[in-house]
C-alpha positions as CSV (number, residue, x, y, z in Angstrom):
1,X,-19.9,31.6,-4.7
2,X,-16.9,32.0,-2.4
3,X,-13.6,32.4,-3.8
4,X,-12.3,29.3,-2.9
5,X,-15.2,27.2,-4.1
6,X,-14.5,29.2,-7.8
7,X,-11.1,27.9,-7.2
8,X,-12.3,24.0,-6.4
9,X,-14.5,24.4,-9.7
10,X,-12.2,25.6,-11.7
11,X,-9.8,22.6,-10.5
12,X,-12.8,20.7,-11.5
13,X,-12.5,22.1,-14.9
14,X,-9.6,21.4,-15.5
15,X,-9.1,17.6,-14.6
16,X,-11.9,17.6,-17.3
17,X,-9.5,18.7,-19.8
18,X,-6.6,17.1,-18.7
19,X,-8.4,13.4,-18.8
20,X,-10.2,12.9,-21.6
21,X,-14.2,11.4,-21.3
22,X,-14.7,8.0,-21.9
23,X,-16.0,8.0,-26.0
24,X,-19.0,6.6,-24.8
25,X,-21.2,6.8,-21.7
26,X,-21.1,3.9,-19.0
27,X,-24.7,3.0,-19.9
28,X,-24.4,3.1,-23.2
29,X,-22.5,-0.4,-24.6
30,X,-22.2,-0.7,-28.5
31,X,-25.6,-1.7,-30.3
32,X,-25.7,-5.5,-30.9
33,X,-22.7,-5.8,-28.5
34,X,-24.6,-7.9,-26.3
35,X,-22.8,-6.0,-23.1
36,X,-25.1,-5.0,-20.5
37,X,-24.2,-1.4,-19.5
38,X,-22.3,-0.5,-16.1
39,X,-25.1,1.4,-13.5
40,X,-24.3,3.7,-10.9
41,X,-24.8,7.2,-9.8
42,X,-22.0,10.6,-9.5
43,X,-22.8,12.1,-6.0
44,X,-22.4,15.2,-4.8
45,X,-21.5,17.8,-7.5
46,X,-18.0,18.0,-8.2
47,X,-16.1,16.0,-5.6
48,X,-18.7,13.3,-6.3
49,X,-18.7,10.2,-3.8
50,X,-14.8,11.2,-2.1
51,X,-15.8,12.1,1.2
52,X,-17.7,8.3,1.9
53,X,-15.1,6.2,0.1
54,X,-12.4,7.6,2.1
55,X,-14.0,8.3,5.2
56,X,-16.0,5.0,5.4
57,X,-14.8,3.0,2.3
58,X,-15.2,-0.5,3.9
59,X,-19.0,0.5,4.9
60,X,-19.6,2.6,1.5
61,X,-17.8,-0.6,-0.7
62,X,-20.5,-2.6,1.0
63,X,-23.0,-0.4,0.8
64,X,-22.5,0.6,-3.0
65,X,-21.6,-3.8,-3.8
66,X,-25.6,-4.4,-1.9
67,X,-27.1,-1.8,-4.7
68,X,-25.1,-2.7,-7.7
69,X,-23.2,-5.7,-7.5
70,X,-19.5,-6.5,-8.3
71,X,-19.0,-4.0,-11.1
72,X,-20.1,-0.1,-11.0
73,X,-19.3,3.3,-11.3
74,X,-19.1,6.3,-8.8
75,X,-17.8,10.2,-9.6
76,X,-14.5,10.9,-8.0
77,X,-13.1,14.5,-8.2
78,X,-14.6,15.0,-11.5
79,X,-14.3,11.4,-13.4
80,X,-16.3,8.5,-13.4
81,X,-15.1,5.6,-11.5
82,X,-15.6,2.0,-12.0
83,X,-15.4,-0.3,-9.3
84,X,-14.4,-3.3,-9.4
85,X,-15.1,-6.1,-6.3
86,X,-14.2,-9.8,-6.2
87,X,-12.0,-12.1,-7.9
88,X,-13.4,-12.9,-10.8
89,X,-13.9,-8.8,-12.0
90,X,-10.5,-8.2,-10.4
91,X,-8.8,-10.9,-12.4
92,X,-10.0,-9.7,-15.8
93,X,-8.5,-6.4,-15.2
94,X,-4.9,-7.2,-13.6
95,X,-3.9,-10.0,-16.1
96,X,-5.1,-8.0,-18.6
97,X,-4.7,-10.2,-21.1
98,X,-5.7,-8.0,-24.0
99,X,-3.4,-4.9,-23.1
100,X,-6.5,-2.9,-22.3
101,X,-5.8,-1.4,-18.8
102,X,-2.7,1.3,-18.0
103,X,-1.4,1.5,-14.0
104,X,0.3,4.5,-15.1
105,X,-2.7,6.6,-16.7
106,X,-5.1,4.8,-14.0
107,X,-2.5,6.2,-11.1
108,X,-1.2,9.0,-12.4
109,X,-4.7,10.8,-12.0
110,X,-4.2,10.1,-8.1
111,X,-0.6,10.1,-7.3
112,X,1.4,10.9,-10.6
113,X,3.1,14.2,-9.4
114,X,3.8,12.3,-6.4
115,X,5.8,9.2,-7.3
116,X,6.1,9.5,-11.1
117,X,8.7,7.3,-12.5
118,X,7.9,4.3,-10.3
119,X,7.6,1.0,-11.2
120,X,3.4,1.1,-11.1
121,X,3.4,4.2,-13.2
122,X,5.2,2.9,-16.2
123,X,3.1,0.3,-18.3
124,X,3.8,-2.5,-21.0
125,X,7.4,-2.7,-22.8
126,X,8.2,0.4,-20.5
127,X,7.6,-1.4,-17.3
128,X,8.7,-4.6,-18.1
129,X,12.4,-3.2,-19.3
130,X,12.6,-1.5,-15.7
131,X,11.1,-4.3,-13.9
132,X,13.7,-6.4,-15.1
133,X,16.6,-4.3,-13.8
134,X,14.7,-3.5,-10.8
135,X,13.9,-7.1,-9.9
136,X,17.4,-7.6,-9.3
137,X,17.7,-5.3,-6.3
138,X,15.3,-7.7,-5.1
139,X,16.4,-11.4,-5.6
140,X,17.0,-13.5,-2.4
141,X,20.6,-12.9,-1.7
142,X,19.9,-9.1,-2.1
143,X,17.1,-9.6,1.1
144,X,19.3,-11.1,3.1
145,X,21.5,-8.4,3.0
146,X,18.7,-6.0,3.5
147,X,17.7,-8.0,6.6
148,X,20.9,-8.0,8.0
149,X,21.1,-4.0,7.7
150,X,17.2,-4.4,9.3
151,X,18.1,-6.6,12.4
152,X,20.5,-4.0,14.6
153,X,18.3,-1.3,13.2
154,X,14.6,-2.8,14.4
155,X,16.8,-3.2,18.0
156,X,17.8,0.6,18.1
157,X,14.4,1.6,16.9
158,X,12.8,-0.1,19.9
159,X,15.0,1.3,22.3
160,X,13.2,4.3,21.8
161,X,9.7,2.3,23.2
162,X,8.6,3.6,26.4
163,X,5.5,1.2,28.2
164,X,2.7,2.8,29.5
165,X,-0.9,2.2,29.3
166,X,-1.1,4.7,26.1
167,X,1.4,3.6,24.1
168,X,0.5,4.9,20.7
169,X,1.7,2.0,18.2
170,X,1.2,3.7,14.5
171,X,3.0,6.5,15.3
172,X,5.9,4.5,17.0
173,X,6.0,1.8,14.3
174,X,5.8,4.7,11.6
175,X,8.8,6.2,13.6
176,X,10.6,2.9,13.2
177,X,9.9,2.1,9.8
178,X,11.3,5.6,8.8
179,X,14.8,5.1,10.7
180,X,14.9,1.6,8.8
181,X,14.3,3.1,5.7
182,X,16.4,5.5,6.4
183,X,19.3,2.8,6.5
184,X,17.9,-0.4,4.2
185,X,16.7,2.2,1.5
186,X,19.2,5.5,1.8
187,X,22.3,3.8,3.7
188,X,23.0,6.7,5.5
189,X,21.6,8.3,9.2
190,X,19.2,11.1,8.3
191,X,20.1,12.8,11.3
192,X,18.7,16.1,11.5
193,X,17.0,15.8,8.1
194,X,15.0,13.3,9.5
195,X,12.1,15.2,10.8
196,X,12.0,17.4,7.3
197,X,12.4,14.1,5.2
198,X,9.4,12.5,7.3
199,X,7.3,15.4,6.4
200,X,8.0,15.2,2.8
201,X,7.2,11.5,2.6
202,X,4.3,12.3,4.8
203,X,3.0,15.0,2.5
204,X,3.3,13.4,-0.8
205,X,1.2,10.4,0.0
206,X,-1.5,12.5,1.6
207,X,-1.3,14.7,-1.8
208,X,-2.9,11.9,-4.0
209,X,-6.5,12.2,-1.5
210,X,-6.5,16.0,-2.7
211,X,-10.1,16.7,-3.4
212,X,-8.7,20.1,-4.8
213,X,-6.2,19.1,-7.5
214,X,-4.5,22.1,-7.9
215,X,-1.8,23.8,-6.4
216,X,-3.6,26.2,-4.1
217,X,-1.2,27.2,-1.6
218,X,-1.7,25.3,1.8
219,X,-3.3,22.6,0.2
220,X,-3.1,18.8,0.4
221,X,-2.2,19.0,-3.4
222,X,0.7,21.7,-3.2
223,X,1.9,19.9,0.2
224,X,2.4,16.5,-1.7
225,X,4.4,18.3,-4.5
226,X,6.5,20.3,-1.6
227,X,7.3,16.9,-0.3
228,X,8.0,15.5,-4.0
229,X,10.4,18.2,-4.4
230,X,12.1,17.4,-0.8
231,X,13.1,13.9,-1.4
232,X,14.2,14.3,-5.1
233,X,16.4,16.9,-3.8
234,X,17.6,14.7,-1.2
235,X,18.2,11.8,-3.3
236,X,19.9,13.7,-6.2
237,X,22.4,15.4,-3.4
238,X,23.3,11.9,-2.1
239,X,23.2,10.6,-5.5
240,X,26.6,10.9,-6.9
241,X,28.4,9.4,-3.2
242,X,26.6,6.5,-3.8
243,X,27.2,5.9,-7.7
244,X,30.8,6.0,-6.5
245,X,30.5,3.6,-3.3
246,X,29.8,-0.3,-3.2
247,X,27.6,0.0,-0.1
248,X,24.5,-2.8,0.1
249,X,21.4,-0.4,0.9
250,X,18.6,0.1,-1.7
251,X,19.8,3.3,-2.6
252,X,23.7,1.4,-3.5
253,X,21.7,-1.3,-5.3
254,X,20.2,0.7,-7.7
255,X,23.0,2.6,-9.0
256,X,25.0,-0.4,-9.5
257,X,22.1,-3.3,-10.8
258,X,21.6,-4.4,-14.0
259,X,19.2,-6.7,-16.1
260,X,20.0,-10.2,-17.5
261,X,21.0,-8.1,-20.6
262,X,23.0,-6.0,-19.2
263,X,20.8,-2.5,-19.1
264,X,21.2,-0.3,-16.3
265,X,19.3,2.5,-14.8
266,X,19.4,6.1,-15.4
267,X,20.3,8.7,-12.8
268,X,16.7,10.0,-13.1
269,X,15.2,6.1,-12.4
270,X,16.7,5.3,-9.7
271,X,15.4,8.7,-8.0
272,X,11.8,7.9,-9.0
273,X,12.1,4.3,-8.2
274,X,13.8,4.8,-4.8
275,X,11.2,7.6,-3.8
276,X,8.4,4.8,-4.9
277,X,9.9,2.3,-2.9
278,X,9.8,4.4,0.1
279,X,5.9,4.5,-0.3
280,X,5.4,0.8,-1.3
281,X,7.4,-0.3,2.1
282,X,7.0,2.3,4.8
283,X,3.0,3.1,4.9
284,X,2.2,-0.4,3.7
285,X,4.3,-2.1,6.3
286,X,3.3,0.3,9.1
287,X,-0.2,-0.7,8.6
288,X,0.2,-4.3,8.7
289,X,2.6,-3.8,11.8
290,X,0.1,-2.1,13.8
291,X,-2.7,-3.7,12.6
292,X,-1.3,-6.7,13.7
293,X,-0.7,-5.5,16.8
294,X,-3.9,-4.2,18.0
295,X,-5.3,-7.8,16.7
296,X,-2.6,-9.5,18.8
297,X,-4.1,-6.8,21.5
298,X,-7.4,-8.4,21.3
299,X,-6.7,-11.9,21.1
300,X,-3.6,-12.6,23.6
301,X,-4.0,-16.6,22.9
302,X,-2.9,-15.7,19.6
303,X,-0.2,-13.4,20.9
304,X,1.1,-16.4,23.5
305,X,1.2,-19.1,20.4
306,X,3.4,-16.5,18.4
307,X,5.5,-15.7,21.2
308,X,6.2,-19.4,21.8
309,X,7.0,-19.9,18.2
310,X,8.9,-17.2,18.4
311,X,10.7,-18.3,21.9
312,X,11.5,-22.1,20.5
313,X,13.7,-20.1,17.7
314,X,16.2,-19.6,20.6
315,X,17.3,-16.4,19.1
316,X,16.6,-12.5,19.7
317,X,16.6,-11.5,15.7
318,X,15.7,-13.5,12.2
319,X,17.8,-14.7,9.8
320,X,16.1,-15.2,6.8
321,X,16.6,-19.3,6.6
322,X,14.2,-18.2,10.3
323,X,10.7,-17.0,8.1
324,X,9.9,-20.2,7.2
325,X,10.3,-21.4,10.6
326,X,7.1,-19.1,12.3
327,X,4.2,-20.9,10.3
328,X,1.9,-19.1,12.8
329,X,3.2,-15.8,12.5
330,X,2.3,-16.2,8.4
331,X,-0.9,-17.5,8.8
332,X,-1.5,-14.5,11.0
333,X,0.6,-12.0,8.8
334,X,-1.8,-13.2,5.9
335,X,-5.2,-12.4,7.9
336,X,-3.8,-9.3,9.0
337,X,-3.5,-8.7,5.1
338,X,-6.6,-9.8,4.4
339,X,-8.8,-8.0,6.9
340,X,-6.4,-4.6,6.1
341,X,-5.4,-4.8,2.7
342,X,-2.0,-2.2,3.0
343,X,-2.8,-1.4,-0.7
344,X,-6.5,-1.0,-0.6
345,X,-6.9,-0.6,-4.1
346,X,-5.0,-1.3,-7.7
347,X,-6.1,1.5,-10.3
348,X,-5.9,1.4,-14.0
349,X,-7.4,3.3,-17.0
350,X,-8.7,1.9,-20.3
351,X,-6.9,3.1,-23.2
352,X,-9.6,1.4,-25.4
353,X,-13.2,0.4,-25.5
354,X,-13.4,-3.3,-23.1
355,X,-15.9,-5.2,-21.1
356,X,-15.5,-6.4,-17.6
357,X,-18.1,-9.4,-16.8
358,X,-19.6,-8.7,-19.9
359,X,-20.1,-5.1,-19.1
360,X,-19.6,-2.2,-21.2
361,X,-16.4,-0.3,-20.1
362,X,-15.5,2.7,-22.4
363,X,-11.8,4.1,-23.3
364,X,-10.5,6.4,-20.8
365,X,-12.3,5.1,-18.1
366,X,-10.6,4.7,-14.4
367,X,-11.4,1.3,-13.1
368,X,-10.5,0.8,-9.7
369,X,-10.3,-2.9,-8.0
370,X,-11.5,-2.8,-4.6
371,X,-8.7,-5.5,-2.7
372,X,-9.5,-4.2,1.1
373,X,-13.5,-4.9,0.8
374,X,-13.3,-7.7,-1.7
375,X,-11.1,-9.5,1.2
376,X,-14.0,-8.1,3.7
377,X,-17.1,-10.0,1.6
378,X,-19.2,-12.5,3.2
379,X,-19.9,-13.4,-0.9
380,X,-16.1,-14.9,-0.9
381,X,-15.2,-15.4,3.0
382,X,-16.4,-17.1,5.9
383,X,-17.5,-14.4,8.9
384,X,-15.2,-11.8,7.3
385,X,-14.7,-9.2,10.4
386,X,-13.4,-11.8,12.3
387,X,-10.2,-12.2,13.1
388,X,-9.1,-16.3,12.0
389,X,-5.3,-16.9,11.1
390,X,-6.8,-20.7,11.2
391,X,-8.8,-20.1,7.4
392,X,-6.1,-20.0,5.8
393,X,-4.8,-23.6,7.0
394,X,-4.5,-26.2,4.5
395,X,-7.6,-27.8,6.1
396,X,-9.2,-24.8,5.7
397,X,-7.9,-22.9,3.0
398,X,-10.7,-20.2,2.5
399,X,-7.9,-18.2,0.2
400,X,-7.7,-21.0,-2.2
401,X,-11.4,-20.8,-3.6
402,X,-9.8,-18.3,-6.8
403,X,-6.5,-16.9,-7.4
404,X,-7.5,-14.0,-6.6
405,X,-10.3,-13.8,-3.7
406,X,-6.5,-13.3,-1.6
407,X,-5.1,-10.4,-3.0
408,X,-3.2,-8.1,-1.2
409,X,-0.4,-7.8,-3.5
410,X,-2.2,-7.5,-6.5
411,X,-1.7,-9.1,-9.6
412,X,-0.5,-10.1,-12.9
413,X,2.2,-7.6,-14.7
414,X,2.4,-5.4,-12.1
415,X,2.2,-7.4,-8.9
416,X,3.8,-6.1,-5.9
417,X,7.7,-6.4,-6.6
418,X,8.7,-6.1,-2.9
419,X,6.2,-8.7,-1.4
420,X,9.1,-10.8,-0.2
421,X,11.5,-7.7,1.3
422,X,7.5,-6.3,3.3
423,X,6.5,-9.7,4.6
424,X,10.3,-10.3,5.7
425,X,10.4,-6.7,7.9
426,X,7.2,-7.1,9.4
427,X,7.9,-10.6,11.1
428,X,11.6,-9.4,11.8
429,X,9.7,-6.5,14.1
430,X,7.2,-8.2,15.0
431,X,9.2,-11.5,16.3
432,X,11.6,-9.0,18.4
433,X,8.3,-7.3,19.9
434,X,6.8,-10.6,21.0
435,X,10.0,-11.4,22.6
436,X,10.7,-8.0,24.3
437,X,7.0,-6.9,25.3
438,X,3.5,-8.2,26.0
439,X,0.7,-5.8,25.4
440,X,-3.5,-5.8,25.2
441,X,-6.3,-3.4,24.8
442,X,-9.9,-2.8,25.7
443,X,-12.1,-5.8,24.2
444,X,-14.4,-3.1,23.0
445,X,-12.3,-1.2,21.7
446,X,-11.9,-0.8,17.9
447,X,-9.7,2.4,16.4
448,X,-11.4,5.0,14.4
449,X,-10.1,4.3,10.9
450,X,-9.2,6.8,7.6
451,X,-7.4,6.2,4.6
452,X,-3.9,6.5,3.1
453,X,-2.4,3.6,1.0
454,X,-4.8,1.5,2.6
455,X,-6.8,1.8,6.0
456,X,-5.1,3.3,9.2
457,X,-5.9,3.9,12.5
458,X,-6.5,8.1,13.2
459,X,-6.4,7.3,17.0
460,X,-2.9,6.7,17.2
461,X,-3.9,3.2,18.0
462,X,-3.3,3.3,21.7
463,X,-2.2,-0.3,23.6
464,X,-1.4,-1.4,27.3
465,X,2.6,-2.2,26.3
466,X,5.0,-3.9,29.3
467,X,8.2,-5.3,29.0
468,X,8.2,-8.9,29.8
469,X,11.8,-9.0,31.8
470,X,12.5,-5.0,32.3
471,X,16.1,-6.1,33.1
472,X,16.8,-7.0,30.3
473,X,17.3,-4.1,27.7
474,X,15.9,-4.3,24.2
């Protein structure tokens, strides 16, 4: 055996004895329980079924949902897995009524050196005491002030857009997120840190798909905790300026917010929150940016009726009275959600013997709920792959069959705490895009796609971008 794949078993090894086995097998339920036990099959030694579920998960979620149905179990990097599809399964585990399923055990295995201390890695009393203080930096008067750092900042980031026939639109609307975070979320211009800071961020979500989980220099895994160590150095530098400032980004927020009762956040917590922050709204909201766009790309009728809407406001930016003026641009912001779920998956771990649809499910089991192929299921919606702002019209209303057959944001304790601040900067970018530019691509074409927090175009995702009145700057 090579030396490095002694080092990947060995890594192997040792996830074994950091994460204890379930007490008792998958198949094997309590006797007289009545459960039926959970079926499914590891994969290829060691790294188990990875390399499919990230490489193809939409296709290998299909795939493995055709064999076993809504509830079973592959081997991921040395654990069992249980997979959980549709919205019955999926609501079991996120209200969690019984206090049975951990985000921060389930997440930890996959990002916890990454983003520990954020608000989905802290669990029960813990997370509700920091949700509370957190929720705060989030309340409506609190987004309009974010939007109003957002507006001259979406118009200097697209200054920087350049038409041509290969315009590459993740990378640019990655670009642009990162300069509004930079302002909304720090309060300051990252200047010549910019590039480094990137990198970091950049490296510590890619850590989490580590199939080695070790810190084997050069790795994915000792990358992400590189870029870990980046940012927390970053934000404890800036830290103390902004303790003693009154400024209105994130960052300002945090230091100064406090609950209902008065508790307030460590110097520690707000560096772990903010640097979990940064991955719930910048990879999230580039996906659903440029996913939006290539669909907009496809279907221009789509792209004319939003730019209308758009055009009738009268104005060049949003205020925030304007979101619930664009009903199209939601119902299309809400299929763009569905058909590429920015958080793929929600992950938990059992911290005692359960049942999911009256299946066995031991302690220290991972369960993960599969939202990006649950919301791509001809079993809960009507020709799935197509793209259909129209089905979710009150006519229509295809997301109102269960709570939770729409659920890009999650659910229950832990739902998504900035839903409101992502869906408010995508349609503030994509309102001044419509306005500024027109754009299409190839009707046969369809972007090679990989993984990060959800699924993302590895092309680039290339599109034909023209201003619509060159003279008149963006």
């Amino acid at each position: 055996m090579s030396t490095l794949g002694r080092r990947a078993k060995s890594a192997v090894s040792a996830v074994a004895e950091r994460y204890p086995s379930p007490t008792r097998a998958l198949a094997d339920p309590l006797p007289d329980s009545g459960l039926r036990p959970i079926m499914g099959d590891y994969g290829v030694p060691l790294i188990g079924h990875a390399i499919p579920a990230m490489s193809d998960s939409l296709g290998f979620a299909r795939r493995r949902f055709d064999k076993y149905g809504p509830v079973h179990w592959i081997g991921i990097a040395g654990r069992r897995v249980v997979m959980v599809t549709g919205p019955e399964a999926t609501e079991e585990v996120l209200a969690d009524r019984d206090k049975v399923y951990s985000a921060q055990r389930g997440y930890t295995f996959f990002i916890g050196p990454f983003f520990q201390g954020g608000i989905l890695l802290r669990d029960f009393e813990e997370h509700r005491y920091h949700r509370r203080i957190l929720q705060q930096a989030f309340t409506r008067p609190r987004l309009v002030g974010y939007l109003d750092i957002t507006t001259p900042a979406i118009a200097r980031g697209m200054r920087d857009w350049t038409p041509n026939h290969d315009f590459p639109l993740y990378p640019a609307v990655k670009h642009l997120l990162l300069g509004l975070s930079s302002e909304v979320f720090m309060g300051a211009d990252l200047g010549s840190e910019a590039a480094a800071l990137e990198r970091a961020f950049i490296d510590a979500v890619r850590g989490g798909q580590a199939l080695v989980r070790t810190n084997l220099p050069g790795g994915l895994w000792a990358r992400g905790l590189r870029g870990r160590a980046v940012l927390e150095d970053y934000c404890r530098r800036e830290l103390p300026a902004k303790r003693a400032g009154n400024g209105e980004d994130l960052f300002s927020v945090l230091c100064r917010t406090a609950s209902e009762e008065g508790h307030t956040f460590t110097d520690q917590d707000i560096v772990d929150h903010l640097i979990f922050v940064l991955l719930g709204a910048h990879d999230t909201s580039t996906i659903a940016v440029s996913m939006m766009g290539y669909q907009l790309g496809l279907h221009p009728e789509w792209q004319d009726r939003l730019r209308a809407e758009s055009q009738a406001l009268g104005k060049d930016s949003l205020d925030y009275a304007d979101l619930d003026r664009l009903p199209t641009l939601d119902l299309v912001f809400r299929e763009i959600l569905r058909m590429y779920s920015p958080v793929g998956q929600q992950i938990r771990e059992t911290v005692r013997d359960t049942a999911i649809g009256g299946r066995f499910v031991p302690a220290h089991t991972l369960v993960m709920i599969g939202s990006y192929s649950a919301m791509r299921q001809a079993h809960w919606w009507n020709e799935p792959d197509v793209f259909d702002p129209e089905r979710f019209t009150a006519e229509r209303h295809e997301d109102k069959t269960h709570r939770y057959t729409w659920a890009p944001f999650g659910g229950g304790a832990h739902k998504c705490i900035g839903l409101y601040f992502g869906g408010m900067t995508v349609k503030a970018i994509m309102h001044r895009m419509l306005l500024h530019y027109r754009w299409t691509v190839p009707a046969d074409y369809a972007p090679p796609m990989g993984w990060a927090t959800g699924p993302v175009p590895l092309d680039g995702l290339p599109i034909r971008l023209e201003r619509l009145d060159a003279s008149v700057p963006v």
